[in-house]
ROBA-591661 format. One record per residue: residue number from 1; residue in three letters; x negated, y, z of N, C-alpha, C in turn. Coordinates in pm, 1 decimal. Atoms other than C-alpha are relative to their C-alpha. Layout:
BEGIN
nr_rest_neast_nnorth_nup_caeast_canorth_caup_ceast_cnorth_cup
NUM_ALA_X_Y_Z_X_Y_Z_X_Y_Z
...
//
This chain:
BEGIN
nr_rest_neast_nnorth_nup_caeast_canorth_caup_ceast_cnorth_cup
1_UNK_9.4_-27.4_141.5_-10577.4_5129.7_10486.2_-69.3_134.3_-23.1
2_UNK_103.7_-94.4_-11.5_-10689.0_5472.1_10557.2_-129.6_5.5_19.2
3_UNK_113.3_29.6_-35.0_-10974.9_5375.1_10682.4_-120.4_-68.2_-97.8
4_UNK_71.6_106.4_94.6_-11091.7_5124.9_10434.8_-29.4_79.0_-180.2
5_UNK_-23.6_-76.4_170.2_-10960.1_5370.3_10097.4_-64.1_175.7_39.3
6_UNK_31.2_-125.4_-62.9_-11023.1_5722.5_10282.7_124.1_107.2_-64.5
7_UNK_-133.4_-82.5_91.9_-10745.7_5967.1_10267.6_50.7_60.1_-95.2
8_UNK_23.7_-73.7_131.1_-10871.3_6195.4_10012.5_29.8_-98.1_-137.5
9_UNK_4.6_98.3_124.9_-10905.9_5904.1_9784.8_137.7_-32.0_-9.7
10_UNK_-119.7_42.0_20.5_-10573.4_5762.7_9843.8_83.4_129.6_-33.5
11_UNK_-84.7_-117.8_42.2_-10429.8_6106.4_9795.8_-24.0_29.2_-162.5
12_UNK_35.3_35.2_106.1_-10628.1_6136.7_9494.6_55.3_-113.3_-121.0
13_UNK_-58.1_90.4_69.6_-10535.7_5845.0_9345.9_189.4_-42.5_-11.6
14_UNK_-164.9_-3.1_-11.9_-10133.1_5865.1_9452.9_28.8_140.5_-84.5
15_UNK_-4.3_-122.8_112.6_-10202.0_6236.0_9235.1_-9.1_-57.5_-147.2
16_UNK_36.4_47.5_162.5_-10300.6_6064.0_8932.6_126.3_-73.4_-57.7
17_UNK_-97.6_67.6_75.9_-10043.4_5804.9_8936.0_123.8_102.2_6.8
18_UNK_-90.2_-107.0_-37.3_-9763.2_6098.4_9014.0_-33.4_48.0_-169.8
19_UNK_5.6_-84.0_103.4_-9901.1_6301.4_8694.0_-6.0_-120.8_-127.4
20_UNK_24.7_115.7_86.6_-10008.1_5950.4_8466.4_201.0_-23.0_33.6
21_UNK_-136.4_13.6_5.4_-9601.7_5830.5_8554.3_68.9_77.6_-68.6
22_UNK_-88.6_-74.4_-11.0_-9427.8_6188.5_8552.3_-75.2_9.8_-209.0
23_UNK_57.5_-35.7_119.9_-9633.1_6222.7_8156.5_66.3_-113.0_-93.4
24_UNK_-46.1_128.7_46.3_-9534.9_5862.8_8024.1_164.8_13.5_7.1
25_UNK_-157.8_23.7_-18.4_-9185.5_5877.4_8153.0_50.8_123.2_-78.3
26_UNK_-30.1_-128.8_80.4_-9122.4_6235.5_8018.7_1.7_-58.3_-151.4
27_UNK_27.1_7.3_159.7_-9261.6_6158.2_7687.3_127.0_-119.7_-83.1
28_UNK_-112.9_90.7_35.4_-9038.9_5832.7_7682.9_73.3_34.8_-25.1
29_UNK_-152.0_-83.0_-15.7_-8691.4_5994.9_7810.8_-29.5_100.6_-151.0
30_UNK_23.2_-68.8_134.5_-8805.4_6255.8_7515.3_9.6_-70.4_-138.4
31_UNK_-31.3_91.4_151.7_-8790.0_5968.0_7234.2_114.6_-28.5_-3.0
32_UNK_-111.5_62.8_18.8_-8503.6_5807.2_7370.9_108.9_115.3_-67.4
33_UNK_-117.9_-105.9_11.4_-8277.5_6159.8_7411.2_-79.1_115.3_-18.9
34_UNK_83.3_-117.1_-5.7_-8457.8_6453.1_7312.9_147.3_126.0_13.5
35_UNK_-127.0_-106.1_-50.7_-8096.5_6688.9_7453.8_-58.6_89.1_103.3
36_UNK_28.2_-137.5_-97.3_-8149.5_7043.5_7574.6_-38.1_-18.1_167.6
37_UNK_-6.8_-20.7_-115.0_-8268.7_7064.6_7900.3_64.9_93.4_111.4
38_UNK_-93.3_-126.7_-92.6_-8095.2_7259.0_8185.2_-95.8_16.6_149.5
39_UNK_0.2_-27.7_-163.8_-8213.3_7460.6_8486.5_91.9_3.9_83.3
40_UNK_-162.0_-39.0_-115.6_-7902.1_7459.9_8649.7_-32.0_-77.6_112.6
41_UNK_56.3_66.1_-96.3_-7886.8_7336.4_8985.5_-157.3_-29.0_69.3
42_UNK_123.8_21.5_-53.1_-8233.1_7379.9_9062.1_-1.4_8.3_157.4
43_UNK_-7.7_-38.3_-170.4_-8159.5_7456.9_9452.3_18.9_-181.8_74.0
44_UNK_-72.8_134.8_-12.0_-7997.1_7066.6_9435.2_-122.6_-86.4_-58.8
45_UNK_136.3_112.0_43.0_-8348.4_6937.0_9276.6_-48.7_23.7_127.9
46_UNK_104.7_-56.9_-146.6_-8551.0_7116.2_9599.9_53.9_-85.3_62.0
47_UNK_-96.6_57.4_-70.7_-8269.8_6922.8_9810.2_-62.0_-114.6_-16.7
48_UNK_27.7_122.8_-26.3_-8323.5_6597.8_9652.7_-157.0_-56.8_-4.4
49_UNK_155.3_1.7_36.8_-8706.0_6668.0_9597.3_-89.0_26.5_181.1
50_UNK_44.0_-32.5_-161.6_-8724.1_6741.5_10013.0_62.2_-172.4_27.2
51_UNK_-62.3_116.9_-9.2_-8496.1_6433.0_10058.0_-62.4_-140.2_-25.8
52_UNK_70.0_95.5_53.8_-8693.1_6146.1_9854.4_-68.7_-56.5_132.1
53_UNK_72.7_71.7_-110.8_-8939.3_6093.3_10148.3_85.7_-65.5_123.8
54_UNK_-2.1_42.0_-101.6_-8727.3_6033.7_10441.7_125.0_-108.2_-61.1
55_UNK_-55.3_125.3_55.8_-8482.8_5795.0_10210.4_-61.1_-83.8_-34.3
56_UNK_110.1_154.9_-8.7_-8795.4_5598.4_10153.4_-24.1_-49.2_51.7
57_UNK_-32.6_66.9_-99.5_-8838.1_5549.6_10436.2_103.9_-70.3_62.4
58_UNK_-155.0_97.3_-41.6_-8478.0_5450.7_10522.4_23.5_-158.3_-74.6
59_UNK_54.1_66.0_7.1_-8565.4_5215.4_10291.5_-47.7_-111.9_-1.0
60_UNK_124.9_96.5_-99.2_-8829.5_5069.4_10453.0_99.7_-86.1_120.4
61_UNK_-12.2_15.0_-125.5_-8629.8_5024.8_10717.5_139.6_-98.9_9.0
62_UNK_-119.3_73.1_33.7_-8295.4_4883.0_10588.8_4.8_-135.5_-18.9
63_UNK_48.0_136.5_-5.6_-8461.9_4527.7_10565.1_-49.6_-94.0_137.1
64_UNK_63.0_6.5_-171.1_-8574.5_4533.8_10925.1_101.0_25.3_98.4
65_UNK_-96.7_-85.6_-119.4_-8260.2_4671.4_11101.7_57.4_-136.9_84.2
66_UNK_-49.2_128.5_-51.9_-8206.9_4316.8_11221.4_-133.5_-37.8_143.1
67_UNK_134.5_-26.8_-120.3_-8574.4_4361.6_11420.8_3.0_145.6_73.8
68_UNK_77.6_-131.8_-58.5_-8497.9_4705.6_11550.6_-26.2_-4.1_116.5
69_UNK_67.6_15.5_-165.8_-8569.9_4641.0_11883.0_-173.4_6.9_-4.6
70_UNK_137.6_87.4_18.4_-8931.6_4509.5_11705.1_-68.9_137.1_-19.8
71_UNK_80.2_-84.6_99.3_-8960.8_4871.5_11550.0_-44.3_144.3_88.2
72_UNK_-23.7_-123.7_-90.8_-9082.4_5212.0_11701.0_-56.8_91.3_-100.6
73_UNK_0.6_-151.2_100.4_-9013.7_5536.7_11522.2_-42.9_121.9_51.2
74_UNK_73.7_-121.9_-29.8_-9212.8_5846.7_11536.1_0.5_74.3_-113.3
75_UNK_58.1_-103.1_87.3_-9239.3_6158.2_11395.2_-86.0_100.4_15.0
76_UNK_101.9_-124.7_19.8_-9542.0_6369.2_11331.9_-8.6_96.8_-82.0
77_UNK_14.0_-167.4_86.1_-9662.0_6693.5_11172.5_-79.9_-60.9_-27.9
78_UNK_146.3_2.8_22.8_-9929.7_6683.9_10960.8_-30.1_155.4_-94.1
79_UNK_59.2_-141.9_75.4_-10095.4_7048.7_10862.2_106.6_50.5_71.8
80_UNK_-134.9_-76.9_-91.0_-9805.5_7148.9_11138.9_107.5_8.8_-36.0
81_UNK_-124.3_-24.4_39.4_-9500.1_7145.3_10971.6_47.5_-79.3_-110.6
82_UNK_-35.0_67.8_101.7_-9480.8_6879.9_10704.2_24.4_-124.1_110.8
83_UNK_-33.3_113.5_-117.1_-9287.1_6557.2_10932.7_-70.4_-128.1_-115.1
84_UNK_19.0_144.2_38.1_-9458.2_6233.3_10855.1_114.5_-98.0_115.2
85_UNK_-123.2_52.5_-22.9_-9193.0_6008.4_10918.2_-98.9_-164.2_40.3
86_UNK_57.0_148.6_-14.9_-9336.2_5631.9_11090.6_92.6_-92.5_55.7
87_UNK_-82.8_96.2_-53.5_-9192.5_5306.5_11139.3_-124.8_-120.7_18.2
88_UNK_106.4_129.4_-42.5_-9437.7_5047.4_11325.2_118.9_-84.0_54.0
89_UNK_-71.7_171.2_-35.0_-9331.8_4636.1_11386.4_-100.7_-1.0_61.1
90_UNK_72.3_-10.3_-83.5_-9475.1_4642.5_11708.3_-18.2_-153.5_85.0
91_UNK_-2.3_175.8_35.2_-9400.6_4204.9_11683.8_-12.2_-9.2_-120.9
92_UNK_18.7_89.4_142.0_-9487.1_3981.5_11444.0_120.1_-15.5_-73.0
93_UNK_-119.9_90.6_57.5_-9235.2_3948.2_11150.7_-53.5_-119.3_-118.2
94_UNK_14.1_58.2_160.4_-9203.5_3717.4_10842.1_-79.4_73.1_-101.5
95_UNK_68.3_-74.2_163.1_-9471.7_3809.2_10559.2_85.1_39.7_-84.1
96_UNK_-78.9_-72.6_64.0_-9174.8_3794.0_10345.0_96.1_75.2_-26.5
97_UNK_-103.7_-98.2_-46.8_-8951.4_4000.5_10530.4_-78.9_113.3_-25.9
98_UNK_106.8_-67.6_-38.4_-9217.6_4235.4_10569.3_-52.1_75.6_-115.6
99_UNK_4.6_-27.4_122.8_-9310.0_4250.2_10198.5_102.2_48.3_-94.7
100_UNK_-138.0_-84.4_49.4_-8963.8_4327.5_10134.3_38.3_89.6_25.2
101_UNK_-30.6_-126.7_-80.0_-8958.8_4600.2_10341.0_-94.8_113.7_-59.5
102_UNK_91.7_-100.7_60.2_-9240.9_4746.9_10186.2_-16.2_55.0_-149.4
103_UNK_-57.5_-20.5_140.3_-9104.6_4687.0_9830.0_124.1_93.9_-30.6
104_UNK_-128.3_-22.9_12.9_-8757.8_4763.8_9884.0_6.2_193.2_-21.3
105_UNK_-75.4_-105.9_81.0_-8765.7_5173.8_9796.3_-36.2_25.7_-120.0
106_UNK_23.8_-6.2_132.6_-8967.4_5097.4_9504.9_130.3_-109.2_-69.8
107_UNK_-61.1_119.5_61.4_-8721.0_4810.5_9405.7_167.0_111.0_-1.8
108_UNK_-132.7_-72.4_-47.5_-8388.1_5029.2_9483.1_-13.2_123.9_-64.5
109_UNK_-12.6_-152.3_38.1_-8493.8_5434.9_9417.1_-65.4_-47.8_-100.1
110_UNK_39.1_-23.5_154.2_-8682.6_5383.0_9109.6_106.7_-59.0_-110.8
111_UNK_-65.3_69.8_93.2_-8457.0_5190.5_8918.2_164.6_129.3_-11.0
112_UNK_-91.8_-78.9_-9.0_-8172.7_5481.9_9037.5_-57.2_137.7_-54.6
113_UNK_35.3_-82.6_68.7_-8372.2_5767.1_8941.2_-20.8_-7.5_-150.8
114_UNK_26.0_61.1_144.0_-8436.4_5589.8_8567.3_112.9_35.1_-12.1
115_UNK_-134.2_28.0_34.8_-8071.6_5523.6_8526.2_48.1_161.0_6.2
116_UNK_-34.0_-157.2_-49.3_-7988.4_5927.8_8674.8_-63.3_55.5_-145.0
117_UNK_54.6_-105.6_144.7_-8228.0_6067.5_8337.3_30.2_-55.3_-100.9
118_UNK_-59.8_49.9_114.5_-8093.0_5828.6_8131.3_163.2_40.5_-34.4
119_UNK_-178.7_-16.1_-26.1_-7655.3_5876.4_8208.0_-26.3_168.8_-34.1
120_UNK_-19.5_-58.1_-24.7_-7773.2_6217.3_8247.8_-117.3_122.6_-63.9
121_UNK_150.3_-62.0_80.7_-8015.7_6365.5_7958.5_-30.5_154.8_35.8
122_UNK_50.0_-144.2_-11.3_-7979.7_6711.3_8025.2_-101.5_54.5_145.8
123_UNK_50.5_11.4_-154.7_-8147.4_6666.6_8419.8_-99.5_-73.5_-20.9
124_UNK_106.0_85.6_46.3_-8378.0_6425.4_8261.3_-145.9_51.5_79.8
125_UNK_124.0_-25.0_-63.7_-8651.2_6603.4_8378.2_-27.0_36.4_173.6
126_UNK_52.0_-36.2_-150.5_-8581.1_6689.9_8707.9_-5.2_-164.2_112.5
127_UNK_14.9_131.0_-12.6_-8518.9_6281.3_8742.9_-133.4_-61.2_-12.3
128_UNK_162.5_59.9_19.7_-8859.4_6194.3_8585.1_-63.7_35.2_120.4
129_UNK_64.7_-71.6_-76.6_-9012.4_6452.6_8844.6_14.7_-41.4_134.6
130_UNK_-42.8_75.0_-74.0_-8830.7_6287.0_9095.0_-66.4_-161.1_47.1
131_UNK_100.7_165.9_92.2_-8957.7_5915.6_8935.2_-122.2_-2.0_104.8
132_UNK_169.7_-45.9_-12.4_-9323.2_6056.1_8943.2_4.1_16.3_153.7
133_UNK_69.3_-32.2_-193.8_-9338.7_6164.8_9334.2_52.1_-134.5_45.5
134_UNK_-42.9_120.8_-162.0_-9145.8_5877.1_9502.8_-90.8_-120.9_-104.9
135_UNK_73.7_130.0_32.5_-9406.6_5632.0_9278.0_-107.5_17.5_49.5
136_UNK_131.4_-48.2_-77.9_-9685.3_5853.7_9421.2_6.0_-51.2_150.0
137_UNK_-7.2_29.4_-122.8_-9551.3_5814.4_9757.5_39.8_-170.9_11.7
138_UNK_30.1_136.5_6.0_-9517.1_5419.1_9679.3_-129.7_-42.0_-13.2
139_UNK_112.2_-17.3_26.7_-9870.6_5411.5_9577.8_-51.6_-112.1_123.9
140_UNK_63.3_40.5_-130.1_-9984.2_5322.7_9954.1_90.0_-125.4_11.7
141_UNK_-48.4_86.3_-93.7_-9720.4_5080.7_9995.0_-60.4_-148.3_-111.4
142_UNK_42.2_141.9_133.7_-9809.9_4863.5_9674.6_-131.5_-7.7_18.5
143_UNK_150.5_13.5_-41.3_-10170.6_4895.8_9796.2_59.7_-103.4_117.0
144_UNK_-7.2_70.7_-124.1_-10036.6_4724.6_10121.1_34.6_-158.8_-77.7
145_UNK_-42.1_132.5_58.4_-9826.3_4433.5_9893.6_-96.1_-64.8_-44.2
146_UNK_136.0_61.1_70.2_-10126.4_4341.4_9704.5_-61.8_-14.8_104.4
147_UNK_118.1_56.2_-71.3_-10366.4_4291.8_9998.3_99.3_-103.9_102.5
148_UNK_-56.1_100.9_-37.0_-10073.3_4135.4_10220.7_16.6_-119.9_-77.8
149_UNK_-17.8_110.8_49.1_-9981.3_3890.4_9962.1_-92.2_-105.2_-22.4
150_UNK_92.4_84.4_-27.7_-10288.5_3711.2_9970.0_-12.2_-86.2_104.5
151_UNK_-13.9_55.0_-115.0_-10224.6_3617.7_10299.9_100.1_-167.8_-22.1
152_UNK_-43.3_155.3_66.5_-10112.2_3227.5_10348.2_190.2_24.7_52.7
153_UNK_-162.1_-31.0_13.0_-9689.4_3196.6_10305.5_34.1_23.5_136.3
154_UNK_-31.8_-7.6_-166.7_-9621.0_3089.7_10673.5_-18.1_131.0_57.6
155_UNK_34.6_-87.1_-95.8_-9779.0_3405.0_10801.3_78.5_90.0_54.3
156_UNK_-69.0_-137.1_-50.2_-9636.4_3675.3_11043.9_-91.2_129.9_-16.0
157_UNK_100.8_-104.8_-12.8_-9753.3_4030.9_11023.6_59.4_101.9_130.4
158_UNK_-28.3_-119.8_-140.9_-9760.5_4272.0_11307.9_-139.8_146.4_-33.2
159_UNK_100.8_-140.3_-24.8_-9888.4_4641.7_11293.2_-82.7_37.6_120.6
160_UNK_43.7_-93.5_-105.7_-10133.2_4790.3_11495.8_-50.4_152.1_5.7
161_UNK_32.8_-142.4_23.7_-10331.7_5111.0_11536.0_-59.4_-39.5_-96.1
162_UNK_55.2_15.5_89.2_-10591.8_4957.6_11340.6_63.8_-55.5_-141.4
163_UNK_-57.8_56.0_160.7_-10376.9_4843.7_11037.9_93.1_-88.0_37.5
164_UNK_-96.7_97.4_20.4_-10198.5_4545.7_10954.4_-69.2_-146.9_119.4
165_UNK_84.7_136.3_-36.9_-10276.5_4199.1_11142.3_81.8_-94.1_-22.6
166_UNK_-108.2_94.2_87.1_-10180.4_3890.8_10968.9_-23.2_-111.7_123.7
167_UNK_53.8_147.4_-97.0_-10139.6_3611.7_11198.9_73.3_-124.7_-77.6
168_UNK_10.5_119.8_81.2_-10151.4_3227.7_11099.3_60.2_-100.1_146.1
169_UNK_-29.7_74.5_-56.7_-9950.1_2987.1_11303.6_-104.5_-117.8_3.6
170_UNK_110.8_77.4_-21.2_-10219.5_2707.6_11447.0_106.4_-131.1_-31.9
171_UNK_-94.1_142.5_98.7_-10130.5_2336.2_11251.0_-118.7_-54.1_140.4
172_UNK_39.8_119.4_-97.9_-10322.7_2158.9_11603.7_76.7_74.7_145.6
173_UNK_-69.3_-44.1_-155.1_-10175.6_2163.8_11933.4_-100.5_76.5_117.7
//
């Protein structure tokens, strides 16, 4: 996917939707409850604003824990000190296992961060802000759903270096 979008771009474009989201959702939460905002706890936003990424990944991963044998986890630096967090299916699974795995922290954390600025108007914003990054950091994965789902139902997918590879069970002997 890197390869095909180029990183810049995909970074680029996971910036836009981050600031386009975190602007929309603000403005919303602002019609629904327009109640004082609070800095309080700001040390406990950093917390859950460091946190977001490697629960997205968890995740990812909470749909698959039935393949972990299938899965191999790594962690890298990137710019030396920021951990990219990876989970490769180093076998073929189910497309729609697979697609669920790649849905599931948009389907789960967004719908909990909404509900958090709604129960909780005065934090509202540090929820939206919240919202806005983990949809940025979905970005790549809903790029992946959309080009997997094209693929035919039957299919398995298996990661490689080069990307995704969809394989097609053969209908002749």
């Amino acid at each position: 996917m890197k390869k095909q979008y180029g990183l810049e771009r995909l970074f680029l474009l996971s910036s836009i939707l981050v600031i386009t989201v975190f602007s929309f959702a603000y403005a919303l939460l602002g019609i629904i409850n327009d109640s004082h905002k609070s800095d309080e706890y700001f040390l406990i936003f950093i917390l859950a604003f460091l946190s977001v990424y490697p629960i997205h990944k968890l995740f990812h991963f909470i749909p698959l824990f039935r393949y972990r044998e299938k899965i191999k986890f790594e962690i890298k630096k990137q710019f030396k000190f920021f951990p990219i967090f990876s989970l490769r299916v180093f076998e073929p699974i189910n497309k729609n296992r697979f697609l669920f795995s790649l849905l599931s922290p948009f389907i789960f954390i967004n719908p909990t961060l909404i509900i958090g600025a709604l129960v909780i108007p005065n934090f509202a914003h540090y929820f939206t802000m919240l919202f806005a990054y983990h949809c940025g950091i979905c970005f790549i994965d809903l790029i992946y759903v959309k080009n997997l789902s094209r693929s035919p139902k039957k299919a398995l997918i298996e990661e490689t270096d080069a990307g995704y590879e969809i394989l097609i069970a053969s209908t002749h002997p």
